[in-house]
C-alpha positions in Angstrom: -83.6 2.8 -9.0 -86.1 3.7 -6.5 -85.7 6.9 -6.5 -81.4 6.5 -5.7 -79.4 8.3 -8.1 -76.5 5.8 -9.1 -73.0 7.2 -11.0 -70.6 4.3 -11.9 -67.4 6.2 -12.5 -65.5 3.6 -14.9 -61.8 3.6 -14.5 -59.0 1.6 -16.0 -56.7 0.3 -12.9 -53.5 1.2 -15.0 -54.4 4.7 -16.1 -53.2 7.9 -14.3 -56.1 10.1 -15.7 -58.8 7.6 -13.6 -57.2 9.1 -9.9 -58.8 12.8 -11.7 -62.0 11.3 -13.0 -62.5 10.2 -9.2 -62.0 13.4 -8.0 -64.1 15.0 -10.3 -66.9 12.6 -9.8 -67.0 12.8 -5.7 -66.6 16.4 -5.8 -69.0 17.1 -8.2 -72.1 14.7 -6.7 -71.2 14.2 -3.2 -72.3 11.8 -2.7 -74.4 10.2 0.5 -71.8 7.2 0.1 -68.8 6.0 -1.8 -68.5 2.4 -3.6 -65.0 1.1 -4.2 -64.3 -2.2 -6.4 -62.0 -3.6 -3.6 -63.4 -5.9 -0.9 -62.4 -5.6 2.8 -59.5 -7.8 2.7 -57.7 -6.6 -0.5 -58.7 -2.9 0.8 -56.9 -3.6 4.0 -53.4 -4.5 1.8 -53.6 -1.7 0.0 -54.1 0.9 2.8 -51.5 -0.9 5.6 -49.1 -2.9 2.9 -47.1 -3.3 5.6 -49.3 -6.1 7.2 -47.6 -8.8 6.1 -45.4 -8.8 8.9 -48.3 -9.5 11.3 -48.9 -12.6 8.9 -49.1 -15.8 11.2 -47.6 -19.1 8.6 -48.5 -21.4 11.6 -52.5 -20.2 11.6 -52.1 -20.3 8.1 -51.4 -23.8 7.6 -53.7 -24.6 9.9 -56.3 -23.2 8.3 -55.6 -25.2 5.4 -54.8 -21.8 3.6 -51.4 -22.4 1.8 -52.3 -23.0 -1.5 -55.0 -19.7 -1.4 -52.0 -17.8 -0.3 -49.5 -19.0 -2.8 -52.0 -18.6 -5.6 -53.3 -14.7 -4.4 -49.0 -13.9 -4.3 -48.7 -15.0 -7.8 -51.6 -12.9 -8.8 -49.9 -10.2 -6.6 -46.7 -10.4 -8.2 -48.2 -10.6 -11.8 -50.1 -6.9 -11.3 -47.1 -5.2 -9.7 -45.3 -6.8 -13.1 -47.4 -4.5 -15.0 -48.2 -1.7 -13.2 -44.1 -1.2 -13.0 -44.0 -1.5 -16.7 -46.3 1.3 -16.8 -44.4 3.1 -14.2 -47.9 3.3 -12.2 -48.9 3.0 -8.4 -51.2 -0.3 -8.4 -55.2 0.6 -7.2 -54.2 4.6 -6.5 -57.8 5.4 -8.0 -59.3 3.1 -5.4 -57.1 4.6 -3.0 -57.8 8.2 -4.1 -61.7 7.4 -3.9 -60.9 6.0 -0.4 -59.0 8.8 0.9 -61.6 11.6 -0.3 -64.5 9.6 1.4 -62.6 9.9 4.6 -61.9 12.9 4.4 -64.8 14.6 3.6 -66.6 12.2 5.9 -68.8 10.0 3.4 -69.5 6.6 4.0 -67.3 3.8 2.4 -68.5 0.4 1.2 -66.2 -2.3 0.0 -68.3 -3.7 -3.1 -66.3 -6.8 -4.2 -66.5 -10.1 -2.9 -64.0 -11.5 -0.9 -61.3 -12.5 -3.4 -61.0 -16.3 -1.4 -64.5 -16.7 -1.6 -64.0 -16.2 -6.0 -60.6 -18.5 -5.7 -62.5 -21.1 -3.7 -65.6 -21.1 -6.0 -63.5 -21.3 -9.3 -61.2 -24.1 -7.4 -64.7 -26.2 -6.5 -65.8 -25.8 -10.1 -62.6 -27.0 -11.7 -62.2 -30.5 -12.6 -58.8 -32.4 -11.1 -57.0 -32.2 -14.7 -58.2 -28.5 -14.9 -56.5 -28.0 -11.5 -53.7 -29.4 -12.1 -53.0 -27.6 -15.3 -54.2 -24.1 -14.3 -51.5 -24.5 -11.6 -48.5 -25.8 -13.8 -49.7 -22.5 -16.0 -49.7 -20.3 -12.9 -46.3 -21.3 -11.8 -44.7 -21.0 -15.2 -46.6 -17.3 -15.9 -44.6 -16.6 -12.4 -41.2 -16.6 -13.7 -41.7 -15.6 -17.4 -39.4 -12.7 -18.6 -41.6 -12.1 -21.6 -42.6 -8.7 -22.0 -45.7 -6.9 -22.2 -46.3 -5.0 -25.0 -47.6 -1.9 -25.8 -50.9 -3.6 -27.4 -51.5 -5.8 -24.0 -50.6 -2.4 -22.0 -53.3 -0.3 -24.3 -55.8 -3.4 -23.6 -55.3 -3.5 -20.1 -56.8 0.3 -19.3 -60.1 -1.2 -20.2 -59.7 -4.3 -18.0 -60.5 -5.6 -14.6 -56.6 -6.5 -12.4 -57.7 -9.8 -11.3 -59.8 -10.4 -14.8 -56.3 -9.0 -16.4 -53.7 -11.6 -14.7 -55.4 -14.6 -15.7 -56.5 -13.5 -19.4 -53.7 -16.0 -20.3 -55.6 -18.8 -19.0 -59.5 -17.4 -18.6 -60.2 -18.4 -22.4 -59.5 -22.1 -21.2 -61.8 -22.4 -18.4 -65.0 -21.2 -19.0 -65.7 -21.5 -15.5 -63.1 -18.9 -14.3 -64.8 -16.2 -16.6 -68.3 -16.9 -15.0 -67.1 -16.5 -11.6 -64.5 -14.2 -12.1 -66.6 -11.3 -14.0 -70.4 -12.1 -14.3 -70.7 -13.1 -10.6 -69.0 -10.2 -9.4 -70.4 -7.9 -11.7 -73.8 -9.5 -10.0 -72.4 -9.0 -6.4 -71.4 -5.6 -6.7 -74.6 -4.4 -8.3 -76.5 -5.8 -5.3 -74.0 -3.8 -3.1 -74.2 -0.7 -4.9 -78.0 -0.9 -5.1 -78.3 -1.8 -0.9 -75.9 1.0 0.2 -77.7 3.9 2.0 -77.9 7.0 0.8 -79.8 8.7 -2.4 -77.3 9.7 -4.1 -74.2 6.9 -4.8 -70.8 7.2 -6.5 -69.4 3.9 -7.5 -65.7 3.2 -8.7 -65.5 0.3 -10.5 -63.2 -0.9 -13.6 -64.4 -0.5 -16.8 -64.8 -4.1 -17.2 -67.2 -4.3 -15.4 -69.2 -1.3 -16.2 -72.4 -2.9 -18.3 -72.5 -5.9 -16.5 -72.9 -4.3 -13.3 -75.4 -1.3 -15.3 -77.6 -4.5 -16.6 -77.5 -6.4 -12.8 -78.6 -2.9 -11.4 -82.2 -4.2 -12.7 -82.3 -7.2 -11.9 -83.2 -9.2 -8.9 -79.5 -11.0 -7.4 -78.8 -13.7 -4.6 -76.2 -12.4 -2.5 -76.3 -15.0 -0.1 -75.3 -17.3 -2.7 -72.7 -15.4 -4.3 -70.8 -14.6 -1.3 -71.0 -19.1 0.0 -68.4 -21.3 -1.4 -70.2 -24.6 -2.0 -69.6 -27.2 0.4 -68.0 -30.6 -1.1 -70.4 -33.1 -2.9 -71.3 -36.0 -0.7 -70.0 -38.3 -3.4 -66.7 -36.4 -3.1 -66.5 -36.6 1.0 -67.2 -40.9 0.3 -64.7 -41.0 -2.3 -61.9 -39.5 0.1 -62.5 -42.4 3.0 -62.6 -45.1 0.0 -59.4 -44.9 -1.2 -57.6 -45.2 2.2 -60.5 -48.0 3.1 -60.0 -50.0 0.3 -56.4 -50.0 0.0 -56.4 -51.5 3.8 -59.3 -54.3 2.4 -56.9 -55.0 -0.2 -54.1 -55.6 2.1 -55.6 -57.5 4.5 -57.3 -59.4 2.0 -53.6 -60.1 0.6 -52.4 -61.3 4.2 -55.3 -63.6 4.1 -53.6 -65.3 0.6 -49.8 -64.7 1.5 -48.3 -63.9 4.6 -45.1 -62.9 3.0 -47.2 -60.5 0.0 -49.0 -58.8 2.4 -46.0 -57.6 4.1 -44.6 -56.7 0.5 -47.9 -54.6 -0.4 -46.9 -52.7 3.2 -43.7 -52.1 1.8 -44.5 -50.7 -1.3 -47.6 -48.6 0.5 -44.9 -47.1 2.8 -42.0 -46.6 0.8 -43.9 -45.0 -2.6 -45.9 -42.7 0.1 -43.2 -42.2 1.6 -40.5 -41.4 -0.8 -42.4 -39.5 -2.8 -43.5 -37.2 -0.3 -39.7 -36.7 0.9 -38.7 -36.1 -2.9 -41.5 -33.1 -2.9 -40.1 -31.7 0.1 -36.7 -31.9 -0.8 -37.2 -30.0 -4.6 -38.1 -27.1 -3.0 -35.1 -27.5 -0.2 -36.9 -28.3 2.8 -34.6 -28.9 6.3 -33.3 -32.6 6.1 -35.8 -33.0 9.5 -38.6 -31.9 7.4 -38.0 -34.2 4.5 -37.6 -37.2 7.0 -41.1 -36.1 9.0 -42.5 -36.5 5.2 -41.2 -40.0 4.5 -42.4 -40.8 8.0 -45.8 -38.7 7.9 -47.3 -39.6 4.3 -47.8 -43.2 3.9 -49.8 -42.7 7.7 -51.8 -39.6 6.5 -52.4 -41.1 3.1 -55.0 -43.1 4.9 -57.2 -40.1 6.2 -59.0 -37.6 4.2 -58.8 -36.0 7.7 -54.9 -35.7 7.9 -52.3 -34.2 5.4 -48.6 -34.6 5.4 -47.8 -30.7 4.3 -49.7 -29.7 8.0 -46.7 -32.0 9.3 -43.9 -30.6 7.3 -45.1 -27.2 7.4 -45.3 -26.8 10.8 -41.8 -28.8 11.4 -40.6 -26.6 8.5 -42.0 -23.3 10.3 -40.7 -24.4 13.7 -37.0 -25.5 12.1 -36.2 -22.4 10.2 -38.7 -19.4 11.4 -40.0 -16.6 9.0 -38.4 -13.5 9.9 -40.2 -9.7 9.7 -37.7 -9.2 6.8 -38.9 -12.2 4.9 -42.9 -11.0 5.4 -41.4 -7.6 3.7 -39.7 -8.8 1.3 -42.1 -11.8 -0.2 -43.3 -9.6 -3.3 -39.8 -9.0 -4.3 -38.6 -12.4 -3.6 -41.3 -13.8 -5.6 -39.8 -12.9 -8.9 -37.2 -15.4 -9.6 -36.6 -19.0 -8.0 -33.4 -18.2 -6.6 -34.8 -15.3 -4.1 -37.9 -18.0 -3.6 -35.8 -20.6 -1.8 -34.0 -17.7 0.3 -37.7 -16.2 1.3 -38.4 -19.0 4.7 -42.0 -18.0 4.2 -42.3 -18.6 1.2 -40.5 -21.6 1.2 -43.1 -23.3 4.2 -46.1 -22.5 1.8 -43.7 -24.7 -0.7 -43.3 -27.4 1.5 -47.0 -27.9 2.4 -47.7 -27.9 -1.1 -45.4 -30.2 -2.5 -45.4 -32.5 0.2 -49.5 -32.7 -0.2 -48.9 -32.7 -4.0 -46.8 -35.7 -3.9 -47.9 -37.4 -1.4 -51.1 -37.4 -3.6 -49.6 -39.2 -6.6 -47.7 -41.5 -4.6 -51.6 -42.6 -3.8 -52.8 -43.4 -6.6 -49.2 -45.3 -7.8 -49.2 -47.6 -4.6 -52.5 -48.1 -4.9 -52.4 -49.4 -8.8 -49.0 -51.7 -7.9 -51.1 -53.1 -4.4 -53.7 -54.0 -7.5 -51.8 -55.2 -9.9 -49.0 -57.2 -7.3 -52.4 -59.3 -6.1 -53.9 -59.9 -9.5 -50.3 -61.4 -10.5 -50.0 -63.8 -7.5 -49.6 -67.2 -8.0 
């Protein structure tokens, strides 16, 4: 391409013989610069795995990042599942490819595009059942004992990590597939075609070999890859409607019956509210934080801007703080329900969850009964 030599060194993610095809390929080109399949942030957890103790669960919730982070632990968990079934280090290719290019000096591009921005685009493409039941299948995947056989292991030398832990679910959701492989497999050709140099050496899984060969000619938009879609205008109106027109339909009851409008207050409050208490206490939230989300959601329930978990995962953070041990230990603790609860980080990402979760169905419940207790007056 333009005169740039280009070698895509395929490599299966699970095989020890791809750490020596590396080698080979660096040593044997060298290369005016190295690709790797990782981006920067998944790059940075591989080399200082120990970063998790910097983590900050406050900024986090802030940032309206729970539900990313509990999502990209599952996936976690899920590869370190099979790479200790096949008694592997998990990335060491990538890690090998990284480690040469240091050494020998060779400059080091991060190809891949930021794994949030992929999650973000596949969450804004999903429709709310398909949300809903890609996370009940996430969850469940989480703590299933079943083995994988040798068949899935043989498969997986010839698959992408990420690609590989949702095969379960990818057939499902078209959309996942699309933005999981063919947009990357885009993105990364535009990188490895852009990096200086004449001579490039990219690593990359063998999934994505041919897409990535057949993207090499083509033209791609980066830019619009690497944005997550901002939220439809229709979407933004429909989150002040809801809270707007349950508060027409109260006042609008007060204007019939003094004594119904108070009751459609009542039920507002105490379905908001209960339910986003009963979330909180499932996944054994402190008694303060369960009574911040009874007090919280039937207030928050009428701003798109405001959410109850911020509340009860801030009170929960504040109440019973993560220690460095927890940060260490949230991989391991991540493999049964038991060691969950123990994990206090892991539990806060719970309790903004939940508490957001149910406070969501309580919502739509109050607002059917506010309907259906003014259509039945008398």
């Amino acid at each position: 391409d333009h005169g740039k030599t280009i070698v895509l060194v395929k490599t299966a993610h699970v095989s020890s013989q791809s750490v020596l095809d590396v080698q080979a390929a660096i040593n044997h080109y060298k290369p005016d610069a190295v690709c790797v399949e990782l981006d920067a942030q998944r790059a940075q957890a591989i080399l200082n795995p120990n970063d998790w103790e910097k983590t900050d669960i406050v900024s986090i919730i802030k940032s309206k990042q729970s539900l990313y982070l509990l999502a990209n632990l599952i996936l976690s968990n899920y590869q370190k599942k099979i790479a200790d079934d096949l008694n592997v280090a998990l990335g060491a290719e990538m890690m090998e490819a990284i480690h040469i290019a240091q050494d020998q000096n060779i400059p080091l591009h991060f190809i891949d595009r930021n794994i949030q921005t992929t999650f973000s685009r596949i969450w804004n493409r999903l429709t709310l059942r398909e949300k809903i039941n890609l996370l009940t299948e996430l969850v469940f995947s989480t703590f299933s004992n079943e083995q994988i056989t040798e068949a899935q292991l043989e498969a997986m030398k010839e698959s992408d990590m990420i690609e590989e832990a949702l095969a379960q679910i990818q057939g499902k959701y078209t959309t996942i597939k699309t933005v999981l492989i063919d947009e990357r497999d885009q993105y990364m050709a535009a990188k490895i075609k852009t990096a200086p140099g004449d001579v490039i050496v990219a690593i990359i899984g063998a999934a994505h070999a041919q897409g990535i060969k057949d993207y090499l000619h083509q033209s791609v938009n980066l830019q619009e890859l690497d944005t997550v879609p901002p939220k439809k205008v229709t979407a933004k109106i429909a989150g002040w409607i809801i809270p707007i027109t349950i508060v027409a339909l109260i006042i609008a009851t007060f204007s019939i019956d003094v004594s119904l409008g108070w009751q459609q207050i009542k039920t507002w409050v105490l379905l908001n509210g209960s339910f986003a208490a009963v979330g909180t206490a499932l996944v054994l939230a402190h008694p303060l934080t369960i009574l911040v989300a009874f007090v919280v959601a039937p207030i928050s329930s009428l701003s798109p801007l405001l959410a109850v978990g911020w509340f009860t995962g801030l009170v929960e953070a504040f109440l019973n703080k993560p220690t460095v041990q927890d940060l260490q230990n949230v991989a391991k603790d991540f493999k049964s329900l038991k060691t969950i609860f123990k994990n206090k980080f892991i539990k806060i990402l719970l309790v903004v969850i939940m508490a957001n979760l149910f406070s969501s169905i309580a919502t739509f419940l109050s607002s059917f009964q506010i309907i259906r207790n003014l259509l039945n007056f008398k």
